[in-house]
N, C-alpha and C positions, 0 to 999 in steps of 0.2 A: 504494500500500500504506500505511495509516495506520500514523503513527508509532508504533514500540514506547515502553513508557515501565516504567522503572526505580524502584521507592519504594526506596532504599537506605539501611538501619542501624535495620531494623525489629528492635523487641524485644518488643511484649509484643501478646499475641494479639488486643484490640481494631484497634490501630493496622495491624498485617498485613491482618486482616480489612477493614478500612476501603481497605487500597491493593487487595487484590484485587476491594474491592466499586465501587471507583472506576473500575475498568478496567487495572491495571497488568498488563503481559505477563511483567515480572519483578519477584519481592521478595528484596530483597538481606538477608543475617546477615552481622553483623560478626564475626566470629572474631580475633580483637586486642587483647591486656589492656590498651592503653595510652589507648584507645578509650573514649570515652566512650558507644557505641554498641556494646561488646563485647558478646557474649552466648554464656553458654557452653555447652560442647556438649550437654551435658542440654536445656538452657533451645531451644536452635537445635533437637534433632530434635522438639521439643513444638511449637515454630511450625509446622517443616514439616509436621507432620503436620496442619496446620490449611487446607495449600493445597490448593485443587484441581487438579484433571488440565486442563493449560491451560496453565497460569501453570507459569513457570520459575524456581527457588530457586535464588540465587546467594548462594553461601558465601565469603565476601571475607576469605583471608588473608594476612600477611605473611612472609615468611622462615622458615616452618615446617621443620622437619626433616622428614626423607622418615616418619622412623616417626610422626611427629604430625599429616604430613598424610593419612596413609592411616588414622590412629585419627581422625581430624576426616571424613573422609570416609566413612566405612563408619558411623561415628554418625547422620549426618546424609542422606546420600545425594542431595547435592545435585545440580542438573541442571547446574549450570556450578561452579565454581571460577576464582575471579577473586584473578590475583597481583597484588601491591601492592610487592614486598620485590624483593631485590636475585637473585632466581633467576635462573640460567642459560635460552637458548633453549630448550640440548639439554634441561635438565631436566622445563620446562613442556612440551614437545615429549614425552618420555617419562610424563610423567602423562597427558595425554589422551591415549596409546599404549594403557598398560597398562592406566588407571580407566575408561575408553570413556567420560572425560566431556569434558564442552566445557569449552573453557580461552578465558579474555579474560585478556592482559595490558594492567594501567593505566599511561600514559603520561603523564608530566608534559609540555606543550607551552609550552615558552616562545621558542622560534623556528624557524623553517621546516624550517635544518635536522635538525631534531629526527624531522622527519614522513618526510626520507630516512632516518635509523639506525633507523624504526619500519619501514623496511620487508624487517629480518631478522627478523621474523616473521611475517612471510608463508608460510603453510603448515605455522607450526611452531605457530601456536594458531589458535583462530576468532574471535576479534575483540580489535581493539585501543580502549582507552576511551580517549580524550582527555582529559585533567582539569589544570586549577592543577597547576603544579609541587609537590611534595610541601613539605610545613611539618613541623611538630610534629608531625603525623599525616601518616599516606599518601592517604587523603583526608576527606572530610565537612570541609574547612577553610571552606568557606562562600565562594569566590574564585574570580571567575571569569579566562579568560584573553583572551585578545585575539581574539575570533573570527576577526578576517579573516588571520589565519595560515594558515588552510584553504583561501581565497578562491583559486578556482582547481585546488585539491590534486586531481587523481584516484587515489580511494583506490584501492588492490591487494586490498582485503579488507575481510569485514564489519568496521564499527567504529562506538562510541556516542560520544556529548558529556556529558560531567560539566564540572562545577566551577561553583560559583555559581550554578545555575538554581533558578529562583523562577516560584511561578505569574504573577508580574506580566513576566519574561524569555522564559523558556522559547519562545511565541512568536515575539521578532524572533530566538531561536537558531535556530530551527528555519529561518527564512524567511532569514537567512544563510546558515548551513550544509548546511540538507539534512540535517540528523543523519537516520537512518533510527532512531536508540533513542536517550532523550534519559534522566537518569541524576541523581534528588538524592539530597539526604539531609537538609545542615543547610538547605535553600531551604524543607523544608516541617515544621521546628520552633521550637518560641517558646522554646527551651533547648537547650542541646549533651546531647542523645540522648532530647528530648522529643518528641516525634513530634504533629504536631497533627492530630484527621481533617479538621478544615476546610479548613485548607492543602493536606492529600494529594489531597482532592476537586479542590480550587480547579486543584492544578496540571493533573491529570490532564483536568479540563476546559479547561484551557486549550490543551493538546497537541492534544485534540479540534476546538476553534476555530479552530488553526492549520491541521489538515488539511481546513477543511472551505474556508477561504480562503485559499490558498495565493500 
């Protein structure tokens, strides 16, 4: 099954259109003031309204309140919602109860055991991201982690690889890990929330490279 691929912290309509024309299976909205890659909820249902039927719109927030993630979500009408913020199981478990949407919670990986306390969410969302421990931001911090933390790991549930992938990485990630959905942001800009098409290209061919030599 060829690798999904994530263009993550899209804002403005060329660049989106460029990840969807490049092949990505999903385009990530930043929902996060502190983000240099925020976009807000106007600006986010004017993107999605620019994807096709195919492609999956993931709306990335942090520590929302319940009445601001359901006014974020009923604005936007995203295909997943992806937590970043200090939410409960039960609570992410109760949104994609009640919103029938898909839920990823992102996980900072910075040792093995990390990858045992990732596996209380097992059936309580649909996939776990793997990313750099969180910084200044929850992610887009441009850093990657140690891959071979995974080496060996059998996963209990769908789950992607974030942090630090670049179209020049991306590659030996995949050919480490096995990511099945592989996940940037600042890997394909020449600025914190510049989005480049060349780079989005570059990556998205690159993902393709990897699957085609495995």
């Amino acid at each position: 099954m060829p690798t999904q691929i994530k263009i993550c912290g899209l804002s403005m309509p060329e660049t989106l259109d460029a990840a969807v024309d490049a092949g990505a299976s999903h385009v990530g909205l930043v929902h996060f003031a502190k983000s240099p890659r925020h976009v807000t909820l106007d600006d986010a249902a004017k993107l999605r309204r620019r994807v096709p039927e195919g492609v999956k719109v993931v709306l990335l927030t942090s520590a929302l309140q319940p009445a601001e993630l359901e006014a974020a979500y009923l604005a936007v009408r995203p295909d997943v919602i992806q937590f970043h913020g200090n939410e409960t199981v039960e609570w992410m478990a109760l949104v994609r109860k009640l919103m029938g949407v898909e839920t990823w919670r992102a996980v900072g990986l910075k040792e093995r055991a990390t990858l045992d306390r990732a596996q209380r969410f097992v059936g309580q969302v649909d996939r776990v991201l793997f990313d750099a421990p969180a910084k200044a931001l929850p992610g887009g911090n441009g850093v990657a982690f140690q891959w071979e933390i995974l080496d060996g790991y059998e996963h209990p549930m769908d789950w992607a690889l974030a942090g630090g992938l670049t179209p020049n990485n991306v590659g030996d990630a995949i050919a480490r890990t096995g990511a099945p959905l592989v996940d940037t942001s600042s890997g394909v800009e020449t600025a914190p929330g510049v989005k480049d098409i060349a780079l989005i290209r570059a990556f998205c061919d690159a993902v393709r490279a990897a699957d085609a030599n495995p």
